[in-house]
C-alpha positions in Angstrom: 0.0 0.0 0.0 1.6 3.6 -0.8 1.4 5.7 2.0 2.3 9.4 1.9 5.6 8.7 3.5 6.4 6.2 0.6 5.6 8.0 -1.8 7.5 10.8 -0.8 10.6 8.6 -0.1 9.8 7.1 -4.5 10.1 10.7 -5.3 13.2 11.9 -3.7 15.0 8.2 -4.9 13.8 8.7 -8.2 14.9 12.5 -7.8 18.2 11.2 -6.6 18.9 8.4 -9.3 18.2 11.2 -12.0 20.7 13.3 -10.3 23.1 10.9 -9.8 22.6 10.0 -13.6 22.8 13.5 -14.9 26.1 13.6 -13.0 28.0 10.9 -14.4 26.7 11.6 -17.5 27.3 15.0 -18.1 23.7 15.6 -19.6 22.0 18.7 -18.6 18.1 18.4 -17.4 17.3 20.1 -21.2 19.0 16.8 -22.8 16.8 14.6 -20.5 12.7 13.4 -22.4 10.4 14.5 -20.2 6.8 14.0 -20.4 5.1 17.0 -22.2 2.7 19.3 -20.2 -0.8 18.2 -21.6 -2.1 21.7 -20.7 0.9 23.2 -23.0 -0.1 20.4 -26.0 -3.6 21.6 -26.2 -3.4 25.7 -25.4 0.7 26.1 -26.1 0.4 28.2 -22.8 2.4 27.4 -19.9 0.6 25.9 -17.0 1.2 26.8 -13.5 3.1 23.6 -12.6 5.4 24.2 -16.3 9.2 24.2 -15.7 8.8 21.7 -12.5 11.0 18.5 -13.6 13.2 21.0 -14.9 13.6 23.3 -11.7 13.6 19.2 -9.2 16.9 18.3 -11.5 18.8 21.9 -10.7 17.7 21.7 -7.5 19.6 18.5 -7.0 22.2 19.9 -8.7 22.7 22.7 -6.8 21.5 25.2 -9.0 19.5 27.4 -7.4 18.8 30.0 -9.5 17.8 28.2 -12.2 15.5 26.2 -10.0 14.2 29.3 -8.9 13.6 31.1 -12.6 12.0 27.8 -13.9 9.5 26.7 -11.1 9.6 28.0 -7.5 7.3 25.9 -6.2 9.6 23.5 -6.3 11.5 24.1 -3.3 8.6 23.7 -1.9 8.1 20.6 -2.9 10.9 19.1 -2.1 11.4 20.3 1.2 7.7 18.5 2.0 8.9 15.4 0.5 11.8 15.4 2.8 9.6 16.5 5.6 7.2 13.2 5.4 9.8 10.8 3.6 12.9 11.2 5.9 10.6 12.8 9.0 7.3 11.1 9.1 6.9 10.8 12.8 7.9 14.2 13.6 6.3 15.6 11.1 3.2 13.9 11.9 3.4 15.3 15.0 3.7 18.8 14.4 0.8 18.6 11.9 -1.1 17.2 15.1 -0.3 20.1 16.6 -1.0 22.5 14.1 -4.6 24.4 14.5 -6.9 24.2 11.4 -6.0 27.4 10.0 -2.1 26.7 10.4 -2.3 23.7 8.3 -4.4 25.6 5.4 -2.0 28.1 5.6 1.2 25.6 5.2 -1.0 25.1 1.4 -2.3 28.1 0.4 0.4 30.4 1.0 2.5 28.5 -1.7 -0.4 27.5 -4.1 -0.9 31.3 -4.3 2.9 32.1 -4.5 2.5 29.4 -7.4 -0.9 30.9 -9.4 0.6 34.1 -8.9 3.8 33.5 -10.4 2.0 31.7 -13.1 -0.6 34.9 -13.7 2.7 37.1 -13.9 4.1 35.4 -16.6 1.0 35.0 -18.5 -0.1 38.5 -18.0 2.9 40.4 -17.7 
């Protein structure tokens, strides 16, 4: 049965063995066949999630910036996935803890930081 704290341990080995694999290779993550964005095949727009595979494989190459420029939300990401893959009882825990509002915070505050970066590209 996947759990949350399995998947999020798949996605940070399967983040890992793509780093480690763009490393001894010497490819860059533009080199690497991705999955198209559906959204993008049908409207040629970015969607709000565009540029996140991308922005993962800098970040585990210690790129920053160019995780940053291509998808921010995915330090976000990441950071959660280590949270509840490497610190699932503590995390647990703390989300216990948490009050209501807190823990719809911890979600919309970056889903907005997200659209809204999205809305600036499209619109500005």
């Amino acid at each position: 049965m996947l759990t949350h704290t399995r998947l999020a341990r798949l996605f940070l080995l399967g983040l890992g063995g793509v780093g480690l694999y763009m490393a001894f290779s010497s490819s860059s993550g533009e080199e690497l066949v991705i999955i198209p964005c559906p959204f993008r095949l049908v409207t040629d727009l970015e969607c709000p999630g565009c540029g996140m595979t991308r922005s993962c494989l800098s970040l585990v190459q210690g790129d920053f910036e160019s995780a940053w420029n291509l998808n921010p939300f995915s330090f976000f990401l990441v950071a959660l996935a280590v949270a509840v893959g490497l610190f699932s009882e503590t995390t647990r825990s703390r989300w216990e803890r948490m009050s209501s509002l807190s823990r719809a915070l911890c979600f919309i505050i970056p889903l907005a930081l997200c659209l809204g970066r999205w809305a600036w590209r499209f619109f500005g």
